[in-house]
VEXDREN-2710 file (C-alpha; in Angstrom, 1 decimal):
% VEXDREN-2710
k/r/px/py/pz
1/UNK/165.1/84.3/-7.1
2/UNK/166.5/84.9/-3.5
3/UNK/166.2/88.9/-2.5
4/UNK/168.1/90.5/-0.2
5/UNK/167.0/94.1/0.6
6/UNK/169.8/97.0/2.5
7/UNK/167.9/100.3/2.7
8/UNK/167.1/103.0/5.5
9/UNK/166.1/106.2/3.8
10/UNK/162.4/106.7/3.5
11/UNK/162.5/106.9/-0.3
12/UNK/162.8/103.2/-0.5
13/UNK/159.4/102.4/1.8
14/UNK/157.2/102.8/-1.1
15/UNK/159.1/100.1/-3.8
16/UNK/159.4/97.7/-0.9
17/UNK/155.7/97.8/-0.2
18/UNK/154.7/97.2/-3.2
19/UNK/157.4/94.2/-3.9
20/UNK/155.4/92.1/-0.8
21/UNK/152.2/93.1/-1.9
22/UNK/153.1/91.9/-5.0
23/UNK/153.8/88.8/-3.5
24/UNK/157.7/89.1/-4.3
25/UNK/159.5/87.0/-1.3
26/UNK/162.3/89.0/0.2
27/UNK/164.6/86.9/2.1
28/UNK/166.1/89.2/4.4
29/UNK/166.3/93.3/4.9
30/UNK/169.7/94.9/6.3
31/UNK/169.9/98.4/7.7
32/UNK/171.9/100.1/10.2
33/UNK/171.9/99.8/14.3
34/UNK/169.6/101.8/15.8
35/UNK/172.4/103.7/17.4
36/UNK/173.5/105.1/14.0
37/UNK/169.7/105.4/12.5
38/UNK/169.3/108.3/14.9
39/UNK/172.0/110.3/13.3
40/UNK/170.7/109.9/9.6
41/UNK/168.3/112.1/8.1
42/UNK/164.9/110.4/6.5
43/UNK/165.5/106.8/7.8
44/UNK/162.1/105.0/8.1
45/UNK/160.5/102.9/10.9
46/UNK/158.4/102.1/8.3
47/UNK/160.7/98.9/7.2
48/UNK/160.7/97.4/10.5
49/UNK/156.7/97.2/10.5
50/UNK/156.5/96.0/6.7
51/UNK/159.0/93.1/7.9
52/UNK/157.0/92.3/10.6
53/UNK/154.1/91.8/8.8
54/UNK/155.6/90.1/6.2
55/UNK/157.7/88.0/7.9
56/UNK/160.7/89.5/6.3
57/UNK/164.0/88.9/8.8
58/UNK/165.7/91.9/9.8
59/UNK/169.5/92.5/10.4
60/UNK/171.1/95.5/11.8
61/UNK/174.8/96.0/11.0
62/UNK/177.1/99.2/11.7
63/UNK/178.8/99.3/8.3
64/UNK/178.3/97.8/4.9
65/UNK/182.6/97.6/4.8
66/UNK/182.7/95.6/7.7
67/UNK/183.4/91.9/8.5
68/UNK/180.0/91.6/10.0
69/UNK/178.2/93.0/7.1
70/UNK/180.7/90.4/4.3
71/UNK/179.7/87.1/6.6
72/UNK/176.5/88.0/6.9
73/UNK/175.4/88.4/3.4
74/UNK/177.7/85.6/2.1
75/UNK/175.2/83.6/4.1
76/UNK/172.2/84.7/2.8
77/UNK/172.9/83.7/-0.7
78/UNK/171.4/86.1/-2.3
79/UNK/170.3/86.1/-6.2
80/UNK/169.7/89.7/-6.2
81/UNK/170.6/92.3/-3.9
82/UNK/168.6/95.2/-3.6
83/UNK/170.5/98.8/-2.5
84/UNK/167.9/101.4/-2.1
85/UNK/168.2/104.6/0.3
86/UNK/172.3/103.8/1.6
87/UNK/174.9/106.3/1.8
88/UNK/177.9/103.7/1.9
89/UNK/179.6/102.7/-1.4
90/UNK/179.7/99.1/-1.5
91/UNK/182.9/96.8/-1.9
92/UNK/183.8/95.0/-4.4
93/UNK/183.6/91.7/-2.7
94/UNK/180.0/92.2/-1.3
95/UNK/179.2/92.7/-5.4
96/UNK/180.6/89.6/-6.1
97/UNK/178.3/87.8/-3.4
98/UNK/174.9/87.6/-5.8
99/UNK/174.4/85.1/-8.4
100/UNK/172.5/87.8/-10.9
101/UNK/174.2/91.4/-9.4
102/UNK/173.4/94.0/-7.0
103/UNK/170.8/97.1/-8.4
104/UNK/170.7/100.6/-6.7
105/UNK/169.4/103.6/-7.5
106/UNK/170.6/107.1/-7.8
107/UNK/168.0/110.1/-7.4
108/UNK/169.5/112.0/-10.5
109/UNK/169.4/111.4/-14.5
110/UNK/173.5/110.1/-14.9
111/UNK/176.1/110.8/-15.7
112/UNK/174.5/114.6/-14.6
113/UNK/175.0/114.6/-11.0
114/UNK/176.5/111.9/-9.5
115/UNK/178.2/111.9/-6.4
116/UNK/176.2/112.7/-2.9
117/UNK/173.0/114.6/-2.5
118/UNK/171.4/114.8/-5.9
119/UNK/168.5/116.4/-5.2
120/UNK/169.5/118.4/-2.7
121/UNK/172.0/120.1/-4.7
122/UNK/169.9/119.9/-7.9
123/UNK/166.8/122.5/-5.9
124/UNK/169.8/124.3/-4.6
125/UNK/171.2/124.8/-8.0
126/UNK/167.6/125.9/-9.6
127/UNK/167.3/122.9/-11.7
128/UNK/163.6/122.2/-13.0
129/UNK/164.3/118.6/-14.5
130/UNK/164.9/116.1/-12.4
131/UNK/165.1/111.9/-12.3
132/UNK/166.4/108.8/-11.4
133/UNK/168.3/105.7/-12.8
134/UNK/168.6/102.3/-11.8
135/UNK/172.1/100.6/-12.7
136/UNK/173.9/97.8/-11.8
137/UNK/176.2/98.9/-8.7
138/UNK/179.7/99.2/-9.7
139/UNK/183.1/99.9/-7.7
140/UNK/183.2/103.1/-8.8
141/UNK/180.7/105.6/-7.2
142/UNK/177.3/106.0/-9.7
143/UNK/179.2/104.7/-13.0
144/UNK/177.5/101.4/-13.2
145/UNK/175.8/100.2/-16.2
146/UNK/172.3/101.8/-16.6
147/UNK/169.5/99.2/-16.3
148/UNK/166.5/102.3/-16.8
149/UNK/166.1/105.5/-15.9
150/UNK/162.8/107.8/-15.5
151/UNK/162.0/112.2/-15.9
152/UNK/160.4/114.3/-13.5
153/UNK/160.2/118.0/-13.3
154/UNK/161.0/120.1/-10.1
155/UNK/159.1/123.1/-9.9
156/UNK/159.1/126.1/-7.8
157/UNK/156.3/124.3/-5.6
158/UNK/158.8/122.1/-4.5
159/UNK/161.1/120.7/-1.4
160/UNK/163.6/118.2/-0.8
161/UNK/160.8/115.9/0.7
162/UNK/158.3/116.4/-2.6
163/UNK/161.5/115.5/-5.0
164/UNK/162.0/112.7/-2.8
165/UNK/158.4/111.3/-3.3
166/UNK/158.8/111.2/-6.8
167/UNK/161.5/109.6/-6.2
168/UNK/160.1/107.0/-4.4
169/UNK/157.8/106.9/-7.3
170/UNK/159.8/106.1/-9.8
171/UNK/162.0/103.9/-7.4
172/UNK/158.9/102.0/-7.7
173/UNK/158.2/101.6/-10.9
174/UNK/161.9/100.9/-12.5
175/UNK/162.3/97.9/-9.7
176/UNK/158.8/96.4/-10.2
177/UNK/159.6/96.0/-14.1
178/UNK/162.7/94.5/-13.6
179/UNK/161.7/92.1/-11.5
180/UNK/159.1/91.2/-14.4
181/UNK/162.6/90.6/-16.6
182/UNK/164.4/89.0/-14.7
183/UNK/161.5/86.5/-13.7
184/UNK/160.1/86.2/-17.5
185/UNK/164.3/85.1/-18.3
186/UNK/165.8/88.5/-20.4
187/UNK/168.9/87.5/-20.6
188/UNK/170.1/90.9/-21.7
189/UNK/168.9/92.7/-18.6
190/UNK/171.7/90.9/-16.3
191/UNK/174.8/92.3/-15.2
192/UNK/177.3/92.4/-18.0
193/UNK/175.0/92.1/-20.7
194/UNK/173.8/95.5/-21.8
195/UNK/170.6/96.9/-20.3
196/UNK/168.0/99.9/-22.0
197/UNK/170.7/102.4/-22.1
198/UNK/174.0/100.7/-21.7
199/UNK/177.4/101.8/-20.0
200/UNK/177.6/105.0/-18.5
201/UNK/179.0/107.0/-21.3
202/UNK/180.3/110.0/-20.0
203/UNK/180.6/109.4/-16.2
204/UNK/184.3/110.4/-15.8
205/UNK/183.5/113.9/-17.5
206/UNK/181.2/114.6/-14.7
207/UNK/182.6/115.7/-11.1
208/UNK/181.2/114.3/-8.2
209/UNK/178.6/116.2/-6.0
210/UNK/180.4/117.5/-2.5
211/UNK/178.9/115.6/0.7
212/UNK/176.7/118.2/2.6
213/UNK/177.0/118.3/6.2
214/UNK/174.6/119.9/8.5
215/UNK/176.9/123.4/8.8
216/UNK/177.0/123.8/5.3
217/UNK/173.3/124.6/5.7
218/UNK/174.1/128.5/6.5
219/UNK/172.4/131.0/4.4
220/UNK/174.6/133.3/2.6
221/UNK/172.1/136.9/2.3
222/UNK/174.8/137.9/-0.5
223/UNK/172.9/135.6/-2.9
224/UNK/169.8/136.6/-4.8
225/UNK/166.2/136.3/-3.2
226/UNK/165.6/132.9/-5.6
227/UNK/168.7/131.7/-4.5
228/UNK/168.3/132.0/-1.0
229/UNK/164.8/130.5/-1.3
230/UNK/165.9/127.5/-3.4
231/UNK/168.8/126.7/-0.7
232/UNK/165.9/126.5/2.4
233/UNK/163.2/124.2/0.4
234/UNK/166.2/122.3/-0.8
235/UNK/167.3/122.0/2.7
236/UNK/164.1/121.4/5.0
237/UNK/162.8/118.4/6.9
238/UNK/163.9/115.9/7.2
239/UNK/167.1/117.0/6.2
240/UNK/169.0/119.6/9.0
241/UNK/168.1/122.5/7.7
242/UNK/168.9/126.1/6.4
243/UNK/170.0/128.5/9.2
244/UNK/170.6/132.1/9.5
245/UNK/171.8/134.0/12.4
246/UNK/170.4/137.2/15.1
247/UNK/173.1/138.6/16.5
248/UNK/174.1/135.7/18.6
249/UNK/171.3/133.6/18.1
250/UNK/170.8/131.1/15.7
251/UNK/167.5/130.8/13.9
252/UNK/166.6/128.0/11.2
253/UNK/164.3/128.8/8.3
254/UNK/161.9/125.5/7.6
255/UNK/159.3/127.5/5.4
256/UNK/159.3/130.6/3.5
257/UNK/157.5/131.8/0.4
258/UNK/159.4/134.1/-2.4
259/UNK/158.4/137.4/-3.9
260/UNK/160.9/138.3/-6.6
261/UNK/161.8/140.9/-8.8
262/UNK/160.4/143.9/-5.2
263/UNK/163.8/145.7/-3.9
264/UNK/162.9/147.6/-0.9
265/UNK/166.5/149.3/-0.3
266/UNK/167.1/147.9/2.6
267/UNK/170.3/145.4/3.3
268/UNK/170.0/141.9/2.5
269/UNK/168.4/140.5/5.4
270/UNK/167.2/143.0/6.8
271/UNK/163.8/142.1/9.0
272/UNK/161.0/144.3/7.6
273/UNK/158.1/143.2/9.6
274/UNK/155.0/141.2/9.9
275/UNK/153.1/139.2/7.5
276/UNK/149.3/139.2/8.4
277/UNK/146.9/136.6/7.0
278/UNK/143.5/135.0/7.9
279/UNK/144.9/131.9/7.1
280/UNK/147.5/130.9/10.0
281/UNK/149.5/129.1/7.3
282/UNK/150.2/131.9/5.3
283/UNK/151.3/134.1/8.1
284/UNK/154.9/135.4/8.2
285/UNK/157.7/137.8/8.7
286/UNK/159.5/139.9/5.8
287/UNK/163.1/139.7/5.2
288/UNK/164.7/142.1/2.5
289/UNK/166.6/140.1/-0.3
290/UNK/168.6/141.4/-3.4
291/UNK/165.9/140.9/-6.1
292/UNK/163.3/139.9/-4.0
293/UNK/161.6/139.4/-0.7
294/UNK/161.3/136.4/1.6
295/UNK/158.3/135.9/3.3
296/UNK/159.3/133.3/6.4
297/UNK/156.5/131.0/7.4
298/UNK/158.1/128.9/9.9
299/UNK/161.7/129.4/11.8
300/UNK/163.2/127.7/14.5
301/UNK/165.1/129.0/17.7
302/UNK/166.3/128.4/20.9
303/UNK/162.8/128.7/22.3
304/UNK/161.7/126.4/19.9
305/UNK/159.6/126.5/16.4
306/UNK/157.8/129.7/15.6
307/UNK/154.9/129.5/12.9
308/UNK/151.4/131.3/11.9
309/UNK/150.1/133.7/14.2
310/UNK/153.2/132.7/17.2
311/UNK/155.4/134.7/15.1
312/UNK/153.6/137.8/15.5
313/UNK/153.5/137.0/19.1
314/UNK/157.4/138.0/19.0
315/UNK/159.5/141.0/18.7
316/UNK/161.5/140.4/15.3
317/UNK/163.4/143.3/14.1
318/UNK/167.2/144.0/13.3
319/UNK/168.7/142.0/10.3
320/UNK/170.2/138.3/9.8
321/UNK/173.3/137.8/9.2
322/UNK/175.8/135.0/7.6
323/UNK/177.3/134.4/10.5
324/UNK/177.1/134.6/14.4
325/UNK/177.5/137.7/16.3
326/UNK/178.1/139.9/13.0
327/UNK/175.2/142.9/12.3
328/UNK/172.6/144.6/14.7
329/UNK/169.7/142.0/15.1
330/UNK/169.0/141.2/18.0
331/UNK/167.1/137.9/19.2
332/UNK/163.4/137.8/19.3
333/UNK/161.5/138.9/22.3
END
């Protein structure tokens, strides 16, 4: 069976690892230029030294749509292609290219949300269950037919990155056991042919997630103190962020810790001073919230990233706003 890998985004490092040390022989790996890996969040060197030690061949390509991309898997032959952390919808002709089908995964239990960003939009929205689901790829965006699909929670302890790690989990486990079907001859696990849970029943009643760009990552201090604090872990590293303004200075929010249900009476976002802890970590800088309080860990500005005891060091008072210029805060000091 001749495997063809196209991946960049960290939550794929962990399956392919474990394919080669398997001793699974993975013909060739495509991924992006370098040029346009620096603009993606969570892309992974991590590939690149796996292929070198493996002996894996590596192809960069600017687009999966493209000319290059078409010629360039139509001669690699591949049995099985392998889509695993890509943000391009592949065409329908590049699906036609393998012998047995393409398989991708999408970080979300489908139908529920399909479109871009699952788990980003599933901590923003307060969700608590989370999943994946392998398919065979389709033309039509996260409607293929489900091959497997695996449960996780998502609890209040978690970020975008620790969703994505269980991800990477399950990405694991779903692609090591169908390579053990496909290699032991299961005829009904191939394309076409029915797999664990079938057709996507259900797909067209679900809308697709929104894309998120990096300016839809401003925090709006009208929502609740939960709300605002699911939007930042949903949004951290290694995504771009969730950012508030100081009068004119912007000022993004990488860590921050909840205490819901306190009102103080003051305006949403209102600064209402230090934090003080023994442990550096735990350290921070009270912001008024409408049923709650944030307590910010670790914020970003134009002088650069402010945590622990450095954020005492500073002069924080006046109140964030949602946007720039509006209120009385005034930058740090």
């Amino acid at each position: 069976m001749r495997i063809v890998w196209i991946g960049f985004h960290e939550e794929g490092v962990p399956a392919f690892r474990r394919l080669l040390e398997k001793g699974v022989e993975i013909a060739a790996f495509l991924t992006l230029k370098r040029e346009r890996l620096c603009l993606r969040s969570a892309y992974s060197t991590e590939y690149e030294k796996l292929c070198k030690a493996y002996g894996v061949a590596i192809y960069q390509i600017s687009s999966i749509k493209g000319e290059e991309a078409y010629h360039l898997l139509d001669s690699l032959r591949p049995d099985l292609l392998i889509v695993l952390g890509w943000s391009e919808i592949l065409p329908k002709r590049l699906l036609r290219i393998p012998s047995i089908g393409t398989v991708g995964t999408h970080a979300s239990l489908l139908p529920h949300n399909r479109g871009s960003a699952p788990v980003n939009w599933a901590i923003i929205r307060g969700e608590t269950r989370g999943g994946n689901t392998l398919m065979w790829l389709s033309e039509e965006v996260d409607a293929g037919e489900i091959i497997s699909q695996m449960e996780f929670p998502i609890t209040m302890y978690d970020t975008c990155r620790s969703v994505y790690e269980k991800v990477a989990r399950t990405n694991e486990s779903m692609l090591v056991r169908l390579l053990e079907r496909l290699a032991a001859g299961e005829e009904k696990i191939r394309r076409g042919t029915g797999g664990e849970e079938g057709w996507m029943h259900g797909a067209q009643d679900e809308p697709l997630l929104p894309r998120r760009r990096p300016q839809d990552g401003v925090i709006d201090w009208d929502k609740t103190a939960k709300q605002i604090y699911d939007f930042i872990r949903a949004l951290t590293r290694p995504y771009p962020g969730a950012f508030t303004y100081l009068g004119h200075e912007k000022i993004w929010i990488w860590s921050c810790a909840l205490l819901a249900g306190s009102e103080t009476g003051k305006p949403p976002g209102t600064i209402l001073g230090n934090v003080y802890s023994p442990d550096p970590a735990c350290c921070g800088i009270a912001v008024a919230a409408k049923q709650g309080i944030l307590i910010l860990h670790e914020i970003e500005d134009s002088g650069g990233i402010c945590s622990g005891k450095r954020l005492h060091e500073a002069v924080w008072e006046g109140r964030f706003e949602n946007a720039q210029g509006v209120g009385c805060g005034g930058a740090p000091g």
